[in-house]
PyMOL Python script that loads the backbone (N, CA, C, O; Angstrom):
from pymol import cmd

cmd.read_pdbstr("""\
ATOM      1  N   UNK A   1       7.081  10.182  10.586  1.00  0.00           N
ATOM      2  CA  UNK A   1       7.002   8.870   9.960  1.00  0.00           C
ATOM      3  C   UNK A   1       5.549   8.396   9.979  1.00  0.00           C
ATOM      4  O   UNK A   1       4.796   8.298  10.948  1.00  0.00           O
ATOM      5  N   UNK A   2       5.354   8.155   8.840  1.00  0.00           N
ATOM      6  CA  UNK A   2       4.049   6.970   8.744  1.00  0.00           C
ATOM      7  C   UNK A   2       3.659   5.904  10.143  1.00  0.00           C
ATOM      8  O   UNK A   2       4.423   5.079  10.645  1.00  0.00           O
ATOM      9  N   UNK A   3       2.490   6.163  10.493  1.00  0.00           N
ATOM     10  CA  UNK A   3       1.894   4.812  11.372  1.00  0.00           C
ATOM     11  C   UNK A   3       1.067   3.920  10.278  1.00  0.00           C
ATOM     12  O   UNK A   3       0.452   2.986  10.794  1.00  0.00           O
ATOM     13  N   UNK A   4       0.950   4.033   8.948  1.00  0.00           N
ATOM     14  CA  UNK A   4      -0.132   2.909   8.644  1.00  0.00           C
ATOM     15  C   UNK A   4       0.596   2.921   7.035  1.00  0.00           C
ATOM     16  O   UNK A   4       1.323   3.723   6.449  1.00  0.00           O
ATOM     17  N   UNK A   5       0.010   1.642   6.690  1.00  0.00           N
ATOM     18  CA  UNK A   5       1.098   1.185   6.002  1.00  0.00           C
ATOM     19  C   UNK A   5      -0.230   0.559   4.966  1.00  0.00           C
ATOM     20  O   UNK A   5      -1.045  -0.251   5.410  1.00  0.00           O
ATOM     21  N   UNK A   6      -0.280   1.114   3.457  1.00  0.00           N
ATOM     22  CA  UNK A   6      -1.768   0.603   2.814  1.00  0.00           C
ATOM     23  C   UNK A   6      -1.111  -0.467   1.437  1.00  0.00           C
ATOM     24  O   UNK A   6      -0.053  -0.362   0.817  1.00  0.00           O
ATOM     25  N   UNK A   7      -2.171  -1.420   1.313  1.00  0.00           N
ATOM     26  CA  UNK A   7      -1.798  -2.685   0.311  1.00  0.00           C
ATOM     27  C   UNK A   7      -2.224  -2.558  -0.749  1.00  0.00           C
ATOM     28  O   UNK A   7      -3.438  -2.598  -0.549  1.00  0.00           O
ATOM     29  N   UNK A   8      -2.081  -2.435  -1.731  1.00  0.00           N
ATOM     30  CA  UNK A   8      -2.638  -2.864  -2.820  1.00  0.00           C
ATOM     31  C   UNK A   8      -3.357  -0.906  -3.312  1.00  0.00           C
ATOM     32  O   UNK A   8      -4.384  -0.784  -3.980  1.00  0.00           O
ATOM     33  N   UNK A   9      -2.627   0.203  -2.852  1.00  0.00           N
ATOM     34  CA  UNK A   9      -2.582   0.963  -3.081  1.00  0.00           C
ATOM     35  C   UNK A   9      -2.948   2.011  -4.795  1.00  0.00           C
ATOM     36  O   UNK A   9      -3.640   3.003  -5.023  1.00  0.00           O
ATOM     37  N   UNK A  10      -2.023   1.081  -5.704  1.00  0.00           N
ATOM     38  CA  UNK A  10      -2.303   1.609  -7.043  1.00  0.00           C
ATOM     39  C   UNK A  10      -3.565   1.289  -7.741  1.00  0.00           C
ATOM     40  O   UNK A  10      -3.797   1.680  -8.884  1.00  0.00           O
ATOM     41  N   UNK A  11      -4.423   0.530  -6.999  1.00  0.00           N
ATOM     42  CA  UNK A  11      -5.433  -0.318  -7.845  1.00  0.00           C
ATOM     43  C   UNK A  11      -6.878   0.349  -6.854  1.00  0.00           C
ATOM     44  O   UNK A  11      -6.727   1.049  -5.852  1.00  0.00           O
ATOM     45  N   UNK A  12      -8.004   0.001  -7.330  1.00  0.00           N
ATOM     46  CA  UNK A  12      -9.538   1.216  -6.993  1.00  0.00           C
ATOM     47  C   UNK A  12      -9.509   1.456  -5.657  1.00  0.00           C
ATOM     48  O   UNK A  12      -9.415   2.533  -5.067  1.00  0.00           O
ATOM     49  N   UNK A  13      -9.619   0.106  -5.143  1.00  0.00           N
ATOM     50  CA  UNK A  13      -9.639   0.605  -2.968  1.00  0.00           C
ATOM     51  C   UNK A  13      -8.820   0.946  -2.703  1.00  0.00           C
ATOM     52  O   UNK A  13      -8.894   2.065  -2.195  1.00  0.00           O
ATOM     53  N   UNK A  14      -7.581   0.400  -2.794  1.00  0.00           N
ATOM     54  CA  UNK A  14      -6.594   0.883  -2.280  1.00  0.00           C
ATOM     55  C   UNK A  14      -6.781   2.108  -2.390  1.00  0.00           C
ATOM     56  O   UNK A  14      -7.420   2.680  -1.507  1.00  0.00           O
ATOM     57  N   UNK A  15      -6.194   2.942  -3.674  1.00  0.00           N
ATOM     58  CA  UNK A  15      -6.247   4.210  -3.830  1.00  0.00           C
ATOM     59  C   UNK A  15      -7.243   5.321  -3.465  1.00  0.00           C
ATOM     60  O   UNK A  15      -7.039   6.510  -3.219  1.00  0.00           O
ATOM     61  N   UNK A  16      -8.390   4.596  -3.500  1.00  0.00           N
ATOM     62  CA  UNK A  16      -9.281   5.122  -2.493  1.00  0.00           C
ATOM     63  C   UNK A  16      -8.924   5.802  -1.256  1.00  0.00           C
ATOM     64  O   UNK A  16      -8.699   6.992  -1.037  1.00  0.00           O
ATOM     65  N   UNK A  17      -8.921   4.850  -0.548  1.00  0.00           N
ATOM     66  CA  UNK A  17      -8.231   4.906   0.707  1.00  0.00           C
ATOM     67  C   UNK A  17      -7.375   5.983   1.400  1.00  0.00           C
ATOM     68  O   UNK A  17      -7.625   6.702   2.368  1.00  0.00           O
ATOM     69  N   UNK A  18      -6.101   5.858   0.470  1.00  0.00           N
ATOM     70  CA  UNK A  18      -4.833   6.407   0.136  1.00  0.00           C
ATOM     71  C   UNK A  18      -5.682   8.288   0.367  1.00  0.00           C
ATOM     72  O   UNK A  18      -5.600   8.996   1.371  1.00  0.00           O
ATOM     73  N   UNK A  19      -6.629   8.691  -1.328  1.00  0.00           N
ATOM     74  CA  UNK A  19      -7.042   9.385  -1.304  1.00  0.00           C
ATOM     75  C   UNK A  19      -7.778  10.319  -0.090  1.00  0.00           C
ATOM     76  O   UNK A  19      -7.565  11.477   0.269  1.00  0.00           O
ATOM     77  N   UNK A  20      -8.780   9.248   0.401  1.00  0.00           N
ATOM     78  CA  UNK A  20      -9.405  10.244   1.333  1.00  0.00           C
ATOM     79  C   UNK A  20      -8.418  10.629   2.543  1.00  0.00           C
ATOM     80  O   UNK A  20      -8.152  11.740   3.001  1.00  0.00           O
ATOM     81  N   UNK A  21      -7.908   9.207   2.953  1.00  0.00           N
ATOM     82  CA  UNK A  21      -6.936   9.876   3.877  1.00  0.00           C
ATOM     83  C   UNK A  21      -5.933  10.978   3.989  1.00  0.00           C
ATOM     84  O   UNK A  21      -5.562  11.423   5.075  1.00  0.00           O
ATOM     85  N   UNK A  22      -5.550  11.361   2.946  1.00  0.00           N
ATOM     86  CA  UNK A  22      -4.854  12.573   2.936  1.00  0.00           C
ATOM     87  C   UNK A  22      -5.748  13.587   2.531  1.00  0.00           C
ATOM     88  O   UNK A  22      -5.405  14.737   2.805  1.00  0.00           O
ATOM     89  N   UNK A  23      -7.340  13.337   1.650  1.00  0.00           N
ATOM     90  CA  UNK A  23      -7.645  14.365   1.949  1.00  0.00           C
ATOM     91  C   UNK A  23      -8.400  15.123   3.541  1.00  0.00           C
ATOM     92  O   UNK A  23      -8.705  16.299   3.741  1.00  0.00           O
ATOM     93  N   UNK A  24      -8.491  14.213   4.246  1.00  0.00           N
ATOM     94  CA  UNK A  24      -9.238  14.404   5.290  1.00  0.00           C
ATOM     95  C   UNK A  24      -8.179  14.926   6.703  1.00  0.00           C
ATOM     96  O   UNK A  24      -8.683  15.352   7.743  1.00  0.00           O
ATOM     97  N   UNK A  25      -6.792  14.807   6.515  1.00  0.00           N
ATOM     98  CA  UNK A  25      -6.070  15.249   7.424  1.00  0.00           C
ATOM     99  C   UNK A  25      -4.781  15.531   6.827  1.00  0.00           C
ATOM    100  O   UNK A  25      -4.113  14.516   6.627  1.00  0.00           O
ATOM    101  N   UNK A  26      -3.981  17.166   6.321  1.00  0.00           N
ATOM    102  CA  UNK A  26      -3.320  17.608   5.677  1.00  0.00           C
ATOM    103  C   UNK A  26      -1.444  17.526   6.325  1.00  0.00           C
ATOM    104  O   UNK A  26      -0.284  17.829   6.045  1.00  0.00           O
ATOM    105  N   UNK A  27      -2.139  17.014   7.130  1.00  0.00           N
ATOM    106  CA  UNK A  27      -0.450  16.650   7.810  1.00  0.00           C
ATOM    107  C   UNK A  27      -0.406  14.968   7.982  1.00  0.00           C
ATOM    108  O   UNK A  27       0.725  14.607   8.305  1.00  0.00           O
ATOM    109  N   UNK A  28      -1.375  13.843   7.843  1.00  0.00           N
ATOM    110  CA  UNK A  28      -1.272  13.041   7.518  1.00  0.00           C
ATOM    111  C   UNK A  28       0.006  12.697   6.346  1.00  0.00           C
ATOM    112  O   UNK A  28       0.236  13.197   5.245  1.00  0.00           O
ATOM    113  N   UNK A  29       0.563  11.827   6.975  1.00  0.00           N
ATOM    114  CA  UNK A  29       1.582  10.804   5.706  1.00  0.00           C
ATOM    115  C   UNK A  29       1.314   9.583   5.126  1.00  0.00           C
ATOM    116  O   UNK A  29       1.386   8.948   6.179  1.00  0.00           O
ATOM    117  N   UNK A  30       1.040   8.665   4.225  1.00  0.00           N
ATOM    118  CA  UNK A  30       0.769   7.291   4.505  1.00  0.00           C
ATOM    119  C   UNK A  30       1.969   6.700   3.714  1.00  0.00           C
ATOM    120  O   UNK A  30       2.608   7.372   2.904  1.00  0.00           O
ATOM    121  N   UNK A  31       2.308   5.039   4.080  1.00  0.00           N
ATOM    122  CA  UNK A  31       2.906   4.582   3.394  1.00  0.00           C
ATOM    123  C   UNK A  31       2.111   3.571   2.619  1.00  0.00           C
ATOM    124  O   UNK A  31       1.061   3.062   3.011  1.00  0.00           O
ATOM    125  N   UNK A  32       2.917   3.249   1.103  1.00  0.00           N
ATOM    126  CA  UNK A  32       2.037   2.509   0.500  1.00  0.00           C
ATOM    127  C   UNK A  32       3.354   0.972   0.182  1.00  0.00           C
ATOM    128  O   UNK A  32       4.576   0.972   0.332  1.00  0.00           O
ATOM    129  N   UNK A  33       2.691   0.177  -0.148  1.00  0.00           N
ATOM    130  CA  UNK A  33       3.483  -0.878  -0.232  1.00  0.00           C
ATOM    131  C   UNK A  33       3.184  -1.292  -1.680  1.00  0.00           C
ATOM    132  O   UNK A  33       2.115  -1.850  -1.924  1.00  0.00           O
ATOM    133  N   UNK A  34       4.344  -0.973  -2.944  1.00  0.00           N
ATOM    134  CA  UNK A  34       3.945  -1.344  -4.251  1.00  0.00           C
ATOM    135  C   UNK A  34       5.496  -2.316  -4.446  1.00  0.00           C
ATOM    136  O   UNK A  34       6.450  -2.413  -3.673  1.00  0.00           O
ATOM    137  N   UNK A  35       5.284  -2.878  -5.659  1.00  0.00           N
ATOM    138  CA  UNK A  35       6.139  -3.621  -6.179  1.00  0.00           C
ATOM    139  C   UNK A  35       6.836  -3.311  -6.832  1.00  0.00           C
ATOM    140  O   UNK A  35       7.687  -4.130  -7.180  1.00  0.00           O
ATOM    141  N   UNK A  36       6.870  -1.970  -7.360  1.00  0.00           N
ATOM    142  CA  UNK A  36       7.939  -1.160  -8.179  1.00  0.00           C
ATOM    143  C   UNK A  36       6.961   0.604  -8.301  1.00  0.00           C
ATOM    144  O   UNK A  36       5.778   0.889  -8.482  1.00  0.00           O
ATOM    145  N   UNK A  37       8.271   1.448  -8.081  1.00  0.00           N
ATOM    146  CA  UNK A  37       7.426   2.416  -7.547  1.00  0.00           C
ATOM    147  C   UNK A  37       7.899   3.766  -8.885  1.00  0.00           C
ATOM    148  O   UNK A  37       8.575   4.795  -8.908  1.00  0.00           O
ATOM    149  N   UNK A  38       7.030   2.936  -9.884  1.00  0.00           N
ATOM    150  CA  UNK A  38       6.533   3.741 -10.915  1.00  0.00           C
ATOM    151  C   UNK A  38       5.478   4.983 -11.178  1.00  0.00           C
ATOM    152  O   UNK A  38       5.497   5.840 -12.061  1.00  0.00           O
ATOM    153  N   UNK A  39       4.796   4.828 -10.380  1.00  0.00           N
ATOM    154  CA  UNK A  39       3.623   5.833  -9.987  1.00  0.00           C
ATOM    155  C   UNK A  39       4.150   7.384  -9.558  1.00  0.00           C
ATOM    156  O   UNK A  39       5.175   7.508  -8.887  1.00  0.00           O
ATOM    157  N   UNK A  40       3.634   8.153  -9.849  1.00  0.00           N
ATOM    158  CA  UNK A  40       3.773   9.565  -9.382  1.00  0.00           C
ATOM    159  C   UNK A  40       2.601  10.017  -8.144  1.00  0.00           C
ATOM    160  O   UNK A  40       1.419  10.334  -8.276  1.00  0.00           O
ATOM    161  N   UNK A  41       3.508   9.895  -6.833  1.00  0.00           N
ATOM    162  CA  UNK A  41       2.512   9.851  -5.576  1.00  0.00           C
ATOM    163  C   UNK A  41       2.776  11.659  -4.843  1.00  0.00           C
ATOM    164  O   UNK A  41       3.862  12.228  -4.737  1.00  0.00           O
ATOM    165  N   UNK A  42       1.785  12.056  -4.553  1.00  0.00           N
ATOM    166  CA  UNK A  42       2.287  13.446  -3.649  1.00  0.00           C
ATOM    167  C   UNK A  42       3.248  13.379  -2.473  1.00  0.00           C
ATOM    168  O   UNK A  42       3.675  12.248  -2.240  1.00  0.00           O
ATOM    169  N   UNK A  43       3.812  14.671  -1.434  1.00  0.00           N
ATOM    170  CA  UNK A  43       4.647  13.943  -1.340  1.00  0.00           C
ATOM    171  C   UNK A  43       4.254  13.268   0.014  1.00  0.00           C
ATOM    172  O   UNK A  43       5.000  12.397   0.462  1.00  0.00           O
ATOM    173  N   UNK A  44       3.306  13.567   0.579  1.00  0.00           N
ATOM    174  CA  UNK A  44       3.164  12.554   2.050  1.00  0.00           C
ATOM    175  C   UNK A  44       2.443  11.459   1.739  1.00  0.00           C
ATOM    176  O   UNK A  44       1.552  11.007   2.458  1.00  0.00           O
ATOM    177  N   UNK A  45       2.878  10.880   0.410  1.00  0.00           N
ATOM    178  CA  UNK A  45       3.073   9.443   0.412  1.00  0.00           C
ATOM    179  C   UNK A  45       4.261   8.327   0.026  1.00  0.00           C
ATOM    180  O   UNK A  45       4.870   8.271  -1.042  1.00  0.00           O
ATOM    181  N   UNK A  46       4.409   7.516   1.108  1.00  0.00           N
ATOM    182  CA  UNK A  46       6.018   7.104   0.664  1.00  0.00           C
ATOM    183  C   UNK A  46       5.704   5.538   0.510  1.00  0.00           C
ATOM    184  O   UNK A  46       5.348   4.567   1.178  1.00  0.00           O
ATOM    185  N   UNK A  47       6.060   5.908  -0.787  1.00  0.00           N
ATOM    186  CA  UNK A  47       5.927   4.233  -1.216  1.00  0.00           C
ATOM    187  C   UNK A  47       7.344   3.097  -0.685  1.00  0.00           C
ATOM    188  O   UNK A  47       8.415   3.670  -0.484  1.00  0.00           O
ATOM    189  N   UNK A  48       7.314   2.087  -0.551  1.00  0.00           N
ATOM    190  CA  UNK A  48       7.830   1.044   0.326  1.00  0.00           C
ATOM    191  C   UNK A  48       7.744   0.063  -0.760  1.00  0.00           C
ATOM    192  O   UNK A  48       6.645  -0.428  -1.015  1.00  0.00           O
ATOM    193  N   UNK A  49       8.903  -0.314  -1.503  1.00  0.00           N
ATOM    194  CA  UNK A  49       8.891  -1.114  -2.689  1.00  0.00           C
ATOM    195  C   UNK A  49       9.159  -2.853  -1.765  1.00  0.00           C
ATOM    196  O   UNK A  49      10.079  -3.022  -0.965  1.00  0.00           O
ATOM    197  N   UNK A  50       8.072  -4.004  -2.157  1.00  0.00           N
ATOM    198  CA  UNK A  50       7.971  -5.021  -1.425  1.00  0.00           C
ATOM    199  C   UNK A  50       8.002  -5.627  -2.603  1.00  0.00           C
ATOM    200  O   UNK A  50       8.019  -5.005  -3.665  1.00  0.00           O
ATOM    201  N   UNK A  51       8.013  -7.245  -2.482  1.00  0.00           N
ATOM    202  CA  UNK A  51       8.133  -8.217  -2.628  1.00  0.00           C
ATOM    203  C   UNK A  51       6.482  -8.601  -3.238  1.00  0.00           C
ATOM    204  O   UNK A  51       5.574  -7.900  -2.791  1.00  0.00           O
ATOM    205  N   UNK A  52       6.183  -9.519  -4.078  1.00  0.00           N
ATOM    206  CA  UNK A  52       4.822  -9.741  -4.302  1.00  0.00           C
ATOM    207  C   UNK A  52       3.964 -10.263  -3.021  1.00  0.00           C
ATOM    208  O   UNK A  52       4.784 -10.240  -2.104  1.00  0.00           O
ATOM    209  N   UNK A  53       2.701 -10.731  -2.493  1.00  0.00           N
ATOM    210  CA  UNK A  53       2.257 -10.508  -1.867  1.00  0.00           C
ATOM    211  C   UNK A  53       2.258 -12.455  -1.592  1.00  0.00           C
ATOM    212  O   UNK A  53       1.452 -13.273  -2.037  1.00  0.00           O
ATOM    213  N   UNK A  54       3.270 -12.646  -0.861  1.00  0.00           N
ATOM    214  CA  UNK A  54       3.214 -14.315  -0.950  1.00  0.00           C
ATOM    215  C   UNK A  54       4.046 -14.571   0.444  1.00  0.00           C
ATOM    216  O   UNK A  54       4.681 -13.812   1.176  1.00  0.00           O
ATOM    217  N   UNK A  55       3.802 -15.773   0.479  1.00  0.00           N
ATOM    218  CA  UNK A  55       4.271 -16.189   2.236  1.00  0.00           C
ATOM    219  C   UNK A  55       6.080 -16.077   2.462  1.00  0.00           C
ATOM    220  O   UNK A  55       6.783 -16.112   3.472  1.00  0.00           O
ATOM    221  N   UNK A  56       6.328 -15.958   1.274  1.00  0.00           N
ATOM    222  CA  UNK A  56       8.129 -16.076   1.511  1.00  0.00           C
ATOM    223  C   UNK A  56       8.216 -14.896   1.537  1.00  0.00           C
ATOM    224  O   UNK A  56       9.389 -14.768   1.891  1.00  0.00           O
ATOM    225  N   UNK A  57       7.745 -13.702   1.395  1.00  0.00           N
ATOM    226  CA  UNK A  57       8.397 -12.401   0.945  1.00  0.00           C
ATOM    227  C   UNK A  57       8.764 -11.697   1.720  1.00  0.00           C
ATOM    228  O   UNK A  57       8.374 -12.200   2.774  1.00  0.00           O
ATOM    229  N   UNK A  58       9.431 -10.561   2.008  1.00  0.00           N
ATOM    230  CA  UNK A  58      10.572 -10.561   2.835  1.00  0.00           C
ATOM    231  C   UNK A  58       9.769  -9.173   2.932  1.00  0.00           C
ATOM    232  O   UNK A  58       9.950  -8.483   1.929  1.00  0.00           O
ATOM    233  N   UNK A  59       8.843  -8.538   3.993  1.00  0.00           N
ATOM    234  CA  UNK A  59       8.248  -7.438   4.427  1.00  0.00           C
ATOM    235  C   UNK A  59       8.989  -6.752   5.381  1.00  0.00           C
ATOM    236  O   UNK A  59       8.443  -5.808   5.952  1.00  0.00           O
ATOM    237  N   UNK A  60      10.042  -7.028   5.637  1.00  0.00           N
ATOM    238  CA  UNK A  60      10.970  -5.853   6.537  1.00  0.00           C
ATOM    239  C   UNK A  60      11.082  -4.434   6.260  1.00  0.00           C
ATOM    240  O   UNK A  60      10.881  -3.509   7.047  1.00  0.00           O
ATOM    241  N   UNK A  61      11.334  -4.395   5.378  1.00  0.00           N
ATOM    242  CA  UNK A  61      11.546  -2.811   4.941  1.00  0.00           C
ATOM    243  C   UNK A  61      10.415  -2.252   5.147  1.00  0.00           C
ATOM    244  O   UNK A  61      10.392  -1.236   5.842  1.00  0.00           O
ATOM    245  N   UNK A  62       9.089  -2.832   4.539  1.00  0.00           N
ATOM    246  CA  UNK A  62       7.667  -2.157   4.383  1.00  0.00           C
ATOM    247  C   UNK A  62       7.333  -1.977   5.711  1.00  0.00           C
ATOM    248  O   UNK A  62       6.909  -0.844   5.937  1.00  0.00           O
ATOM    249  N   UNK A  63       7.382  -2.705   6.655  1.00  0.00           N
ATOM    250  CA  UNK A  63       6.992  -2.407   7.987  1.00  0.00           C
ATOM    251  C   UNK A  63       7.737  -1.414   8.682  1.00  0.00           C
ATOM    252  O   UNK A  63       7.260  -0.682   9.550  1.00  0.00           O
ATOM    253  N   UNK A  64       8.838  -1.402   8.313  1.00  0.00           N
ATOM    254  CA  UNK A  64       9.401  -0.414   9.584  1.00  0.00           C
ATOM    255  C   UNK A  64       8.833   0.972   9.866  1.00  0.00           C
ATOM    256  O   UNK A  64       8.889   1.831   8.986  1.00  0.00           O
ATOM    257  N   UNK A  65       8.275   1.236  11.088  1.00  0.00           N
ATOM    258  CA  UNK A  65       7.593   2.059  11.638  1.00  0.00           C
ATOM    259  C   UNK A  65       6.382   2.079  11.221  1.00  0.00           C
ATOM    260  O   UNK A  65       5.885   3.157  10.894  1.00  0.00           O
ATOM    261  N   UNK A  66       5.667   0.917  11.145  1.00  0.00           N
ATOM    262  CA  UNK A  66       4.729   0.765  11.400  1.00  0.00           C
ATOM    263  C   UNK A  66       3.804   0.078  11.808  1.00  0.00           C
ATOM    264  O   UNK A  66       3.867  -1.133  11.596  1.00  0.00           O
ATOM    265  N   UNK A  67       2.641   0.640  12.531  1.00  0.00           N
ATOM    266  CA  UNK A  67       1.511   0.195  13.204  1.00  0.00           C
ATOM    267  C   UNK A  67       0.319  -0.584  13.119  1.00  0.00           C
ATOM    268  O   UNK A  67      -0.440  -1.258  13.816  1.00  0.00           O
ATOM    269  N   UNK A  68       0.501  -0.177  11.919  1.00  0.00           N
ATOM    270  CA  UNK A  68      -1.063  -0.659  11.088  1.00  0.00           C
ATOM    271  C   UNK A  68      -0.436  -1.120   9.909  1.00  0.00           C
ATOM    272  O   UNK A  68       0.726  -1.051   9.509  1.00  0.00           O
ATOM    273  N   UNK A  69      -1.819  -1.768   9.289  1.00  0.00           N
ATOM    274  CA  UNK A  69      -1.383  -2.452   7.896  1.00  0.00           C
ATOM    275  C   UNK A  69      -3.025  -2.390   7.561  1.00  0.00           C
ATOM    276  O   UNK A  69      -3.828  -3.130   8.128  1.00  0.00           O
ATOM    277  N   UNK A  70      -3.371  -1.476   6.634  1.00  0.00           N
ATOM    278  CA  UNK A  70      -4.603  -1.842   5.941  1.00  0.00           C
ATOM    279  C   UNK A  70      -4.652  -2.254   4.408  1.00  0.00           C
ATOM    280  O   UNK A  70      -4.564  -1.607   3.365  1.00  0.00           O
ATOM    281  N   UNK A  71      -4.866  -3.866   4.765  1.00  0.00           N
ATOM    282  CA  UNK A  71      -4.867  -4.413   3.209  1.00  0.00           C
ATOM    283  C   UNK A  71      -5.551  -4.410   2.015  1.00  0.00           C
ATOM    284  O   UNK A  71      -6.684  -4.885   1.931  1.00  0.00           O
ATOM    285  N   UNK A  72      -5.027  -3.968   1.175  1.00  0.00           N
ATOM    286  CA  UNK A  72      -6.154  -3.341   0.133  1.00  0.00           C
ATOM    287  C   UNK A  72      -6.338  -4.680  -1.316  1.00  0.00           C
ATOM    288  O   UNK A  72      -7.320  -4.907  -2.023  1.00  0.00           O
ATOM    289  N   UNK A  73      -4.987  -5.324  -1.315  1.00  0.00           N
ATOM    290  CA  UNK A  73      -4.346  -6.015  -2.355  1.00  0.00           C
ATOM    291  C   UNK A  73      -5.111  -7.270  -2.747  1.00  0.00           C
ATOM    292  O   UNK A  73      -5.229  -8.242  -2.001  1.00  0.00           O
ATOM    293  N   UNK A  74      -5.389  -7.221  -3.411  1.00  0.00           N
ATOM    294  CA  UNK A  74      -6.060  -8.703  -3.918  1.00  0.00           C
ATOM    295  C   UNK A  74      -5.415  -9.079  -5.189  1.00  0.00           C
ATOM    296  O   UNK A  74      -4.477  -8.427  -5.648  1.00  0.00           O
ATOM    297  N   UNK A  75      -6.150 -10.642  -6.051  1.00  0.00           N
ATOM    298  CA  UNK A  75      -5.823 -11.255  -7.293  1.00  0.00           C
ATOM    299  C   UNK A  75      -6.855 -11.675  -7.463  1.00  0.00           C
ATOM    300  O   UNK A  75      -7.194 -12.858  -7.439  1.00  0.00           O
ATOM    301  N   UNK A  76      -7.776 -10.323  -7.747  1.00  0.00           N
ATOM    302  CA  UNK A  76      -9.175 -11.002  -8.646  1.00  0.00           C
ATOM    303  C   UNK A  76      -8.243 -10.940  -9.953  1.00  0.00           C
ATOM    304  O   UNK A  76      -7.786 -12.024 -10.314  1.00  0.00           O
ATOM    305  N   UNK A  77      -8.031 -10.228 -10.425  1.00  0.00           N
ATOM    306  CA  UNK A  77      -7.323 -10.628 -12.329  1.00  0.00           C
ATOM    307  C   UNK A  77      -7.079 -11.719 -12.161  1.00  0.00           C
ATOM    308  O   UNK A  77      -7.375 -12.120 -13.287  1.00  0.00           O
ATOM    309  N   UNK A  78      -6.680 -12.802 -11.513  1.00  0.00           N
ATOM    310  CA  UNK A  78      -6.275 -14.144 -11.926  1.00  0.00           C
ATOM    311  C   UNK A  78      -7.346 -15.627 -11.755  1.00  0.00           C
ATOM    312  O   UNK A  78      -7.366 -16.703 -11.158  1.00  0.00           O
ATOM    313  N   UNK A  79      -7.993 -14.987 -12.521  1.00  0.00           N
ATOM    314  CA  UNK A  79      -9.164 -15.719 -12.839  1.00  0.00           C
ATOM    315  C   UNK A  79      -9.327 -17.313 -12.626  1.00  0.00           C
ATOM    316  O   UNK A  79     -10.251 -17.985 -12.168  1.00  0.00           O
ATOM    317  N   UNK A  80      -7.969 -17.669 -13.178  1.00  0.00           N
ATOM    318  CA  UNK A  80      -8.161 -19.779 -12.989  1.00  0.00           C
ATOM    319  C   UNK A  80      -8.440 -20.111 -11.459  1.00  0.00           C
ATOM    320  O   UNK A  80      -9.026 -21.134 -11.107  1.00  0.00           O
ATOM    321  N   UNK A  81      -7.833 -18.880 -10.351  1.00  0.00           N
ATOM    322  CA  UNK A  81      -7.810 -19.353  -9.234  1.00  0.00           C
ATOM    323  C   UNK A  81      -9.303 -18.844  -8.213  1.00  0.00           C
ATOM    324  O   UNK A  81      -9.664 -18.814  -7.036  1.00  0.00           O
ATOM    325  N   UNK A  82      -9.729 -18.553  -9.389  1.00  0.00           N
ATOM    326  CA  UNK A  82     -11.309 -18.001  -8.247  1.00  0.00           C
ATOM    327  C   UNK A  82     -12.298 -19.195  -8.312  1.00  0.00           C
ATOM    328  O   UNK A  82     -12.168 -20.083  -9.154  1.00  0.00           O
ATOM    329  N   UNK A  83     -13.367 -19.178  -7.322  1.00  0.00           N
ATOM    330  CA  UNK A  83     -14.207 -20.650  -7.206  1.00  0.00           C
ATOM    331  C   UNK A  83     -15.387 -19.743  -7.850  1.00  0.00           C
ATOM    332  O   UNK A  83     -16.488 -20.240  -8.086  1.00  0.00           O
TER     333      UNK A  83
END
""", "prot")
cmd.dss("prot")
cmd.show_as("cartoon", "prot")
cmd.util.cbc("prot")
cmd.orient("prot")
């Protein structure tokens, strides 16, 4: 099972991330946390279909068995809300 659990996965850092880490250790697994799991991921990555990224959302599932959480996820696209 996964110890680390990555955010915002489908988008540049995230996937970054995602990337080196499996390339840098071949028995590595990661989990990723997407909102619908449309993507075609290899297989020691297990996506964890969540809730959008907001204070009500119900992260149970995404966490289980895990340790870490490295957040990748942002809302720069939503432009009205940046200063």
């Amino acid at each position: 099972m996964p110890e680390i659990l990555v955010t915002g996965a489908t988008e540049f850092v995230g996937k970054a991330v995602v990337q080196r880490w499996l390339a840098e250790d071949q028995s590595r697994r990661v989990a990723v946390a997407v909102r619908r799991d449309v993507q075609q991921w290899p297989a020691r990555v297990l996506p964890r279909v969540t809730d959008y990224l907001e204070p009500a959302a119900d992260w149970s599932v995404a966490h289980g068995g895990i340790s870490a959480v490295v957040h990748c996820a942002a809302r720069g696209h939503v432009m009205e809300n940046l200063v």
